[in-house]
NUFIPA-663938 format. One record per residue (C-alpha): x, y, z; residue number from 1. Coordinates in steps of 0.2 Angstrom, whole numbers, always signed. Layout:
BEGIN
px = X py = Y pz = Z resi = NUM
...
END
This chain:
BEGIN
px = +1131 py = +700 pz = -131 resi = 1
px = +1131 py = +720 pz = -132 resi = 2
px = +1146 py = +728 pz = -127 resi = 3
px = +1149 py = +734 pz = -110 resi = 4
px = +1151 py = +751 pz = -104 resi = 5
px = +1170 py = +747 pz = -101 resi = 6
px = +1173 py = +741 pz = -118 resi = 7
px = +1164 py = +756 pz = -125 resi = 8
px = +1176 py = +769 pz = -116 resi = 9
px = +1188 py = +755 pz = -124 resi = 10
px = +1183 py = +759 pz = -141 resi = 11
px = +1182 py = +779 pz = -139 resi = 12
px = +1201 py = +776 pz = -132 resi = 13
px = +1205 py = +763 pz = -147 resi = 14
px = +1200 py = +775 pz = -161 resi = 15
px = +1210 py = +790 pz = -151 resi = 16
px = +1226 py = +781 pz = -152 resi = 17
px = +1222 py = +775 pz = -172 resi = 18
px = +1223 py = +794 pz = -175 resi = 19
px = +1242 py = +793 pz = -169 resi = 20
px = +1245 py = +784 pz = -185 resi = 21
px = +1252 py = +789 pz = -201 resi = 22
px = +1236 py = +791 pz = -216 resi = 23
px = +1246 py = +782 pz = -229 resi = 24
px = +1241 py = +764 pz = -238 resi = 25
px = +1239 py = +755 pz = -225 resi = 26
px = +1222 py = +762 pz = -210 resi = 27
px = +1225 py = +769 pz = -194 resi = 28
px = +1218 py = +758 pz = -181 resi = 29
px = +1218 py = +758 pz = -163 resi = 30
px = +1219 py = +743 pz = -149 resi = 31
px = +1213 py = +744 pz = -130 resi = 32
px = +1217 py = +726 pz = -121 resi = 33
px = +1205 py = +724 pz = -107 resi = 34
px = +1205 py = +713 pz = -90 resi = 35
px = +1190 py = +703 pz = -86 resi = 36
px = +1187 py = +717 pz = -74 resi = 37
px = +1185 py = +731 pz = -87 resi = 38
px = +1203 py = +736 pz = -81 resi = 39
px = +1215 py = +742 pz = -97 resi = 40
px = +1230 py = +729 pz = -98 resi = 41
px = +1237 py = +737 pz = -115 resi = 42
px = +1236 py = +748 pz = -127 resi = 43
px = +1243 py = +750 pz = -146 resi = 44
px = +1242 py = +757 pz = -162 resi = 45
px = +1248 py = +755 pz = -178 resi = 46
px = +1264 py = +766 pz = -184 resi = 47
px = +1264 py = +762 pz = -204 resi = 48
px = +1267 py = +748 pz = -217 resi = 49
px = +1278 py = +738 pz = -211 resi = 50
px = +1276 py = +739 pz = -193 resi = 51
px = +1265 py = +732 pz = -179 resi = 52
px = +1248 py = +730 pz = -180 resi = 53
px = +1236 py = +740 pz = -168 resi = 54
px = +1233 py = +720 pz = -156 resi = 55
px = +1250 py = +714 pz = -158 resi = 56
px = +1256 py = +731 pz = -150 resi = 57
px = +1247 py = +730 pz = -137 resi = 58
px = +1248 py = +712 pz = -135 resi = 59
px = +1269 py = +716 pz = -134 resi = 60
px = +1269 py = +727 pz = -118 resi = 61
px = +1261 py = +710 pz = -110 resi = 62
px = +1270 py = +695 pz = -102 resi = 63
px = +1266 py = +679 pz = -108 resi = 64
px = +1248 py = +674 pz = -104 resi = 65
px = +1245 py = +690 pz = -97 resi = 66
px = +1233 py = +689 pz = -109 resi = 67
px = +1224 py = +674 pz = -107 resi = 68
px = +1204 py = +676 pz = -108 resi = 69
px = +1206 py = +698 pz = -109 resi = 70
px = +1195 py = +707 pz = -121 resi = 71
px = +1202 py = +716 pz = -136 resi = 72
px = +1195 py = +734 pz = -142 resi = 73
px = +1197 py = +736 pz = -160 resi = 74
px = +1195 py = +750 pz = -172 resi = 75
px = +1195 py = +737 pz = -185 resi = 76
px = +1192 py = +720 pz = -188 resi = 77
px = +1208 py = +710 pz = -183 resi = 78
px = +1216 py = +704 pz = -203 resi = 79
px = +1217 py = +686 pz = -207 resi = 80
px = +1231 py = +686 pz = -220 resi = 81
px = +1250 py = +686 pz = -221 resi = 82
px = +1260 py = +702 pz = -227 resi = 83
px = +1275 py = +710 pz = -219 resi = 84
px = +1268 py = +706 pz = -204 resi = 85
px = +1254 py = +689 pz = -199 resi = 86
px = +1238 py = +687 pz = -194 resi = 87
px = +1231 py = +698 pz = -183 resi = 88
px = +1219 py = +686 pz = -180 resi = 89
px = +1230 py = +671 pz = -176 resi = 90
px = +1239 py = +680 pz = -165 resi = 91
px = +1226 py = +685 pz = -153 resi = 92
px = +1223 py = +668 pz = -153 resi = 93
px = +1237 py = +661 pz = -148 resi = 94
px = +1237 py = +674 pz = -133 resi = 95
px = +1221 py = +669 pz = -124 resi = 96
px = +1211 py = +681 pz = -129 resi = 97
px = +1194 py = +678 pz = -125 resi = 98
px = +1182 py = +691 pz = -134 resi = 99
px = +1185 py = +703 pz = -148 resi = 100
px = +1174 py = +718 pz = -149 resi = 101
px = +1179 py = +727 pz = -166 resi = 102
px = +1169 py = +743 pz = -173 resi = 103
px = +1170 py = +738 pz = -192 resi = 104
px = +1173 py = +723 pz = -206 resi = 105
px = +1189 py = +726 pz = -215 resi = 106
px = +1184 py = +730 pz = -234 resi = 107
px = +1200 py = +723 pz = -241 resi = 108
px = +1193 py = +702 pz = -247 resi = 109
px = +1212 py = +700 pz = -243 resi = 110
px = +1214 py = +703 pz = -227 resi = 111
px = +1196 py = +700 pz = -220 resi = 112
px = +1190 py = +684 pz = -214 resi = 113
px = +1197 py = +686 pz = -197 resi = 114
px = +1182 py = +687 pz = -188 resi = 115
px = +1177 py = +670 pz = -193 resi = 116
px = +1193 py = +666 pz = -190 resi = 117
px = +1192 py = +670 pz = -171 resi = 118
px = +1176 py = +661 pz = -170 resi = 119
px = +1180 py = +645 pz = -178 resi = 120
px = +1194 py = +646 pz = -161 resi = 121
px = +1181 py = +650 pz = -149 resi = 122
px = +1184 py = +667 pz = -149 resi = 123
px = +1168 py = +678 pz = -143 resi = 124
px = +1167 py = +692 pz = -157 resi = 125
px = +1157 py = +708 pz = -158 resi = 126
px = +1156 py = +721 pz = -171 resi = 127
px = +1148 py = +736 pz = -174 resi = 128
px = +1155 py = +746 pz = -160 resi = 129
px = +1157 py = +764 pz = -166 resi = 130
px = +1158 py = +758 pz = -185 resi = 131
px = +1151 py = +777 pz = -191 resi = 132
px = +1167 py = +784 pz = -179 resi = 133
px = +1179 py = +771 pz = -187 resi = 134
px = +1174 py = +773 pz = -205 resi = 135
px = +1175 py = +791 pz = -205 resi = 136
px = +1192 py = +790 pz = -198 resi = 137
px = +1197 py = +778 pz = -212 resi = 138
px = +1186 py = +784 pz = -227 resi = 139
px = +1197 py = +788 pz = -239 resi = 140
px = +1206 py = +772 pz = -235 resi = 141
px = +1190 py = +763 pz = -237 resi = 142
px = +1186 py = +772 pz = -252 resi = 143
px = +1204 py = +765 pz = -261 resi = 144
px = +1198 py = +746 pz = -255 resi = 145
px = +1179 py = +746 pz = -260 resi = 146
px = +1181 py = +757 pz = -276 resi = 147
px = +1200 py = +755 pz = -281 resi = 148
px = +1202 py = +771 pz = -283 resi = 149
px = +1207 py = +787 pz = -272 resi = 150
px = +1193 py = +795 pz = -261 resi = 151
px = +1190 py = +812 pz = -269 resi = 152
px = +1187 py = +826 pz = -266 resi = 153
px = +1179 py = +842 pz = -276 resi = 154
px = +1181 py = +859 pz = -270 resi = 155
px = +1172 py = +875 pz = -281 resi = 156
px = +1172 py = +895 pz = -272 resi = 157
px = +1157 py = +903 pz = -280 resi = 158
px = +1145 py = +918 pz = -277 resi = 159
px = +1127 py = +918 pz = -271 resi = 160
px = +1122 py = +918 pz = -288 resi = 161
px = +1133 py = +902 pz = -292 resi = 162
px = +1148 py = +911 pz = -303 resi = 163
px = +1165 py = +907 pz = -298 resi = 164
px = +1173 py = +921 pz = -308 resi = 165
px = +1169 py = +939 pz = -314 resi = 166
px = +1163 py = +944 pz = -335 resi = 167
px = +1183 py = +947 pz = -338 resi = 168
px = +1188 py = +931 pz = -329 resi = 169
px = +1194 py = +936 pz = -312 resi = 170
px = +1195 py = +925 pz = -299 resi = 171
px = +1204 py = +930 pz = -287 resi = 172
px = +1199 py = +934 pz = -272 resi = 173
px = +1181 py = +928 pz = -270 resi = 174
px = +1180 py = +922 pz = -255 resi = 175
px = +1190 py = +929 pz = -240 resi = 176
px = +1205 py = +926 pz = -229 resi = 177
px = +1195 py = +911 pz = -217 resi = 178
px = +1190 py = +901 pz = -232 resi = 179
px = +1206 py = +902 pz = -240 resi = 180
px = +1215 py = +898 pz = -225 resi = 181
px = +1202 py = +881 pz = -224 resi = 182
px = +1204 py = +876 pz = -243 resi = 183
px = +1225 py = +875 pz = -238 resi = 184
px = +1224 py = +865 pz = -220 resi = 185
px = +1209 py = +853 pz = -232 resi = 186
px = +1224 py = +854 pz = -247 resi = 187
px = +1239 py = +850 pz = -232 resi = 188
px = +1227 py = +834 pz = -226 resi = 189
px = +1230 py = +827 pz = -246 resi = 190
px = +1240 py = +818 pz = -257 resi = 191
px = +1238 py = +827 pz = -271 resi = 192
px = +1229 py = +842 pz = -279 resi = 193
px = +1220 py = +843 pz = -297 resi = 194
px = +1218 py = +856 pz = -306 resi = 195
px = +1214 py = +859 pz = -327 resi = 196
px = +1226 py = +868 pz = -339 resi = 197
px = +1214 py = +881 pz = -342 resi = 198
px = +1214 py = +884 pz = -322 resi = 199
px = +1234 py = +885 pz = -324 resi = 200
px = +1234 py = +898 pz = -338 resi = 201
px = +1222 py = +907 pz = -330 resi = 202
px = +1228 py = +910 pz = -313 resi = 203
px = +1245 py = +901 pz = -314 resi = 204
px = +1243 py = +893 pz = -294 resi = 205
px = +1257 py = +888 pz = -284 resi = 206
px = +1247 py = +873 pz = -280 resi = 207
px = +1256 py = +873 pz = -262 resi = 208
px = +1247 py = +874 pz = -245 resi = 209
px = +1251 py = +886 pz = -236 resi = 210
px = +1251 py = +891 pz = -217 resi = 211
px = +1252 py = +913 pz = -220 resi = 212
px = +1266 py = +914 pz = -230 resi = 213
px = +1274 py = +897 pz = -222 resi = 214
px = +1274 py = +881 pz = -233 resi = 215
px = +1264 py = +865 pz = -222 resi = 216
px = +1277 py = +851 pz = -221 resi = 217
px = +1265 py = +841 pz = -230 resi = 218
px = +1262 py = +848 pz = -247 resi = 219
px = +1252 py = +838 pz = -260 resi = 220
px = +1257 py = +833 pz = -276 resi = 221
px = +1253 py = +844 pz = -292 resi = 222
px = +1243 py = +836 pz = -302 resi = 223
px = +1236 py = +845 pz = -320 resi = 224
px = +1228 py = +837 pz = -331 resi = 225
px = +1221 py = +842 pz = -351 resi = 226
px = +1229 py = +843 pz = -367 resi = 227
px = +1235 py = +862 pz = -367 resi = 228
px = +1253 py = +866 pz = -365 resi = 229
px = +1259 py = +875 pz = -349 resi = 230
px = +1272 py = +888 pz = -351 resi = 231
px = +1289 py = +882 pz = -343 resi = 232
px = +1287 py = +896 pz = -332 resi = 233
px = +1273 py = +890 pz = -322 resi = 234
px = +1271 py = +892 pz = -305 resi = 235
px = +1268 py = +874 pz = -303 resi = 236
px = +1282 py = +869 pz = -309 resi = 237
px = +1292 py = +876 pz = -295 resi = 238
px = +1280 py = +867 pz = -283 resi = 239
px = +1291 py = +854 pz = -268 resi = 240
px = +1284 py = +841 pz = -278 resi = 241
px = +1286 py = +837 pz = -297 resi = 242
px = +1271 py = +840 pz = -304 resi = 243
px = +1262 py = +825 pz = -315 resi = 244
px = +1254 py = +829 pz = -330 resi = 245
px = +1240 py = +818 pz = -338 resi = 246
px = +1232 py = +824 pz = -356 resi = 247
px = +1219 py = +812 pz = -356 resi = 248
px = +1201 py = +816 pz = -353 resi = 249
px = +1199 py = +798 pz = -343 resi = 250
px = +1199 py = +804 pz = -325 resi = 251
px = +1196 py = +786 pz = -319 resi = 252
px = +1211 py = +780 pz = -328 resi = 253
px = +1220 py = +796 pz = -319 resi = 254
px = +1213 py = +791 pz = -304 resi = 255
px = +1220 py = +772 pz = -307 resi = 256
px = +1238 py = +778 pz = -310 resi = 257
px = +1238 py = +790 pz = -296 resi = 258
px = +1230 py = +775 pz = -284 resi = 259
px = +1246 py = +764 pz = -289 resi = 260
px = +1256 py = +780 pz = -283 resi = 261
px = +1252 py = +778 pz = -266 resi = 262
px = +1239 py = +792 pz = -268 resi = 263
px = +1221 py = +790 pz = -256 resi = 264
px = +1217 py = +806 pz = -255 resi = 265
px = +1214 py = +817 pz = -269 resi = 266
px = +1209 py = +836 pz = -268 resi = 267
px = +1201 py = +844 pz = -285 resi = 268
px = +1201 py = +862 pz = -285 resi = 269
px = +1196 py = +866 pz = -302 resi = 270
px = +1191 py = +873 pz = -313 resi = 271
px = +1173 py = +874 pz = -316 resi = 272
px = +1176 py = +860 pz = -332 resi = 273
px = +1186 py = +848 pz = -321 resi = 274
px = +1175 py = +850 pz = -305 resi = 275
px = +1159 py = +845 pz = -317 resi = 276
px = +1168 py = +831 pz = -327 resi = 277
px = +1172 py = +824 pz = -309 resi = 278
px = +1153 py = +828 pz = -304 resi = 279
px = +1149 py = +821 pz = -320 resi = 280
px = +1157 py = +805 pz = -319 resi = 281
px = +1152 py = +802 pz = -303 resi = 282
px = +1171 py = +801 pz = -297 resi = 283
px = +1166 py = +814 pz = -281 resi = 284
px = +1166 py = +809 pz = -265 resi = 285
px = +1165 py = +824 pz = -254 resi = 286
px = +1159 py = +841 pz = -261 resi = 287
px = +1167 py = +858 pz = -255 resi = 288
px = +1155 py = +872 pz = -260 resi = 289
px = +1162 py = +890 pz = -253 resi = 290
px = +1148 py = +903 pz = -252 resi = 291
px = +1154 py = +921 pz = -253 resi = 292
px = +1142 py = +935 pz = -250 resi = 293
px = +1145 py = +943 pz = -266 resi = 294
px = +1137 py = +943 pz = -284 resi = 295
px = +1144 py = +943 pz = -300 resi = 296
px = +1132 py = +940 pz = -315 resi = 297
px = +1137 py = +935 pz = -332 resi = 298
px = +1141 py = +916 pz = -337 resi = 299
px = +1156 py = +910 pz = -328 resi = 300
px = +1146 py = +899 pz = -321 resi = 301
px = +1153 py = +888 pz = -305 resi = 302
px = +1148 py = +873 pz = -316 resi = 303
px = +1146 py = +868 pz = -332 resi = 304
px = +1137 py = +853 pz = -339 resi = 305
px = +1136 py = +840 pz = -325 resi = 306
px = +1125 py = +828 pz = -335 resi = 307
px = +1109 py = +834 pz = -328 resi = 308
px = +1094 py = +836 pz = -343 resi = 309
px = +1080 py = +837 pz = -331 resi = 310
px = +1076 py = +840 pz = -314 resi = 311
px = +1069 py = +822 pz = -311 resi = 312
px = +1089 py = +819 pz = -315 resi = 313
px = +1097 py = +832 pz = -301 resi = 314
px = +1114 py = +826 pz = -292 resi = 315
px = +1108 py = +823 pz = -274 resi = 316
px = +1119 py = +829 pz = -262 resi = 317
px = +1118 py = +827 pz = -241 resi = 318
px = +1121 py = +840 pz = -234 resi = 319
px = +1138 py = +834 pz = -220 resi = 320
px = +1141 py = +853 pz = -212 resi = 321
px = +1136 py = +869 pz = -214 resi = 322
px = +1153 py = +881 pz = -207 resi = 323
px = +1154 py = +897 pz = -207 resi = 324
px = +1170 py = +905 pz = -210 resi = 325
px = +1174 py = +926 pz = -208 resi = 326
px = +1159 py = +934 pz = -221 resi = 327
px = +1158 py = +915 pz = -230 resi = 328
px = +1151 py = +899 pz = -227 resi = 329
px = +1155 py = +880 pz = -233 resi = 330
px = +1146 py = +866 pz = -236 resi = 331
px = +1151 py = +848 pz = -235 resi = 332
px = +1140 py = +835 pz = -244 resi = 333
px = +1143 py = +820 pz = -250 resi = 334
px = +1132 py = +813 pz = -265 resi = 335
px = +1116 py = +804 pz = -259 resi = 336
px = +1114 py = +784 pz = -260 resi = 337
px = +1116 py = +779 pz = -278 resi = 338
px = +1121 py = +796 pz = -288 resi = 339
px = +1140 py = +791 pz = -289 resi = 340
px = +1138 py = +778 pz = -304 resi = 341
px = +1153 py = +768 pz = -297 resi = 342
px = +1141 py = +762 pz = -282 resi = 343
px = +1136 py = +745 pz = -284 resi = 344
px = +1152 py = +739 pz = -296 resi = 345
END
């Protein structure tokens, strides 16, 4: 049956209490227990690896049987395996619960299943409540379990007339204070930052985010990669974080190692070589294009080769947001269905 006005406040209040979580390698999710009466018995939310899951937080602040034949509110499907902590699945089961409504299928083959699970017990189970809400809460988790890789994102400032640097090489400032206050929140909400040597011998960036002149408590982790030496002076190498340093040119294999680090959420702010190599190899994920009202001329183009010989073969994007920020404005887009060539693997 479709879900009832009470279970779809449920969900709204689920994925509210999912954002109370930590983003780390395990997914925010959120848990609303309901009476048969559409009255909330529970709620929960999971705190990190290690702890609770979202249900069997909320099913804790119950007495035994409490919640016998209650509906539970899920962001995400209730996991069917064993890790630090059991079933999720199993365990509404053996409260009583008589119907799971759940906005998404867990991506992970090793903790899904619990669905079916639920069902095989005589558990009444819906999905698809909210599942757009719930995945873009998640995406960058959902982009490690479906792609086994970091969810990335690439991030250019350019002109009107697409240069992202003047005919003698500065860069610095094209856009103004709003967009650079934007690109260090979007650099605070990463794990790491990725940036080509030429960009550190250029410019020698901090690599920081930065709230004014105050450091965010979370600061990414430096990452540069290319073959040219950095001078032991640099900037970055000052950053709160060590920096990692990667010569190769394999930025999937890059993307590997810094996935085994813990690493979801990568931010690539240049420069225009390593943004189109990313663009290239379709590693991009979300595209941050800054517009500034200014142009520049000459060849320091915003990108270079992208792999794009005719226009039959243009990089789709969708356009996410269009934000205006002081004199500038932001696109987000994400590539179109079938441009990344991971899709489908």
């Amino acid at each position: 049956m479709a879900s009832t006005q009470a279970e779809r406040e449920a969900m709204t209040r689920a994925l509210a209490l999912a954002a109370n979580g930590p983003r780390s390698t395990n997914p925010q999710v959120g848990a609303v227990i309901l009476s048969a009466s559409g009255e909330i018995l529970a709620e929960g939310w999971h705190r990190g690896a290690g702890t609770p899951h979202a249900e069997v937080d909320a099913l804790s602040k119950l007495t035994p049987g409490a919640a016998a034949g209650a509906t539970a509110v899920v962001t995400l499907e209730p996991c069917n395996h064993t890790g630090r902590t059991g079933p999720c699945s199993q365990a509404l089961i053996d409260a009583g619960i008589g119907r799971v409504v759940y906005a998404m299928d867990d991506p992970n083959p090793r903790a899904s299943g619990g669905a079916d699970r639920m069902r095989t017990a005589g558990v009444d189970v819906e999905s698809g409540e909210q599942a757009d809400a719930a995945e873009a809460l998640i995406h960058d988790w959902i982009t490690v379990q479906r792609l086994r890789r970091p969810h990335v994102t690439v991030k250019w400032a350019q002109s009107l007339d697409g240069r992202a640097a003047a005919s003698d090489g500065t860069s610095q400032w094209i856009t103004g204070p709003a967009a650079r206050a934007d690109v260090h929140r979007r650099r605070a909400a990463s794990d790491a930052i990725v940036v080509g040597t030429g960009t550190v011998l250029a410019d020698d960036p901090s690599l920081t985010a930065r709230d004014g002149d105050a450091l965010y408590e979370h600061q990414p982790i430096p990452v540069v990669i290319g073959s040219r030496e950095t001078l032991a002076h640099a900037a970055v190498r000052s950053h709160p974080h060590t920096p990692l340093f990667y010569e190769t040119h394999d930025l999937a294999s890059v993307l590997e190692d810094l996935r085994t680090r813990g690493i979801q959420r990568v931010f690539v702010e240049g420069g225009p070589t390593l943004a189109s190599a990313f663009l290239a190899a379709g590693l991009a994920d979300t595209v941050l294009v800054y517009l500034a009202p200014v142009l520049l001329g000459g060849e320091r183009l915003a990108l270079t080769d992208i792999g794009v010989p005719t226009i039959a073969a243009a990089r789709r994007l969708i356009i996410d947001e269009w934000l205006p920020l002081g004199d500038d404005l932001l696109a987000v887009a994400h590539p179109a269905a079938g441009e990344n060539s991971e899709e489908g693997d």
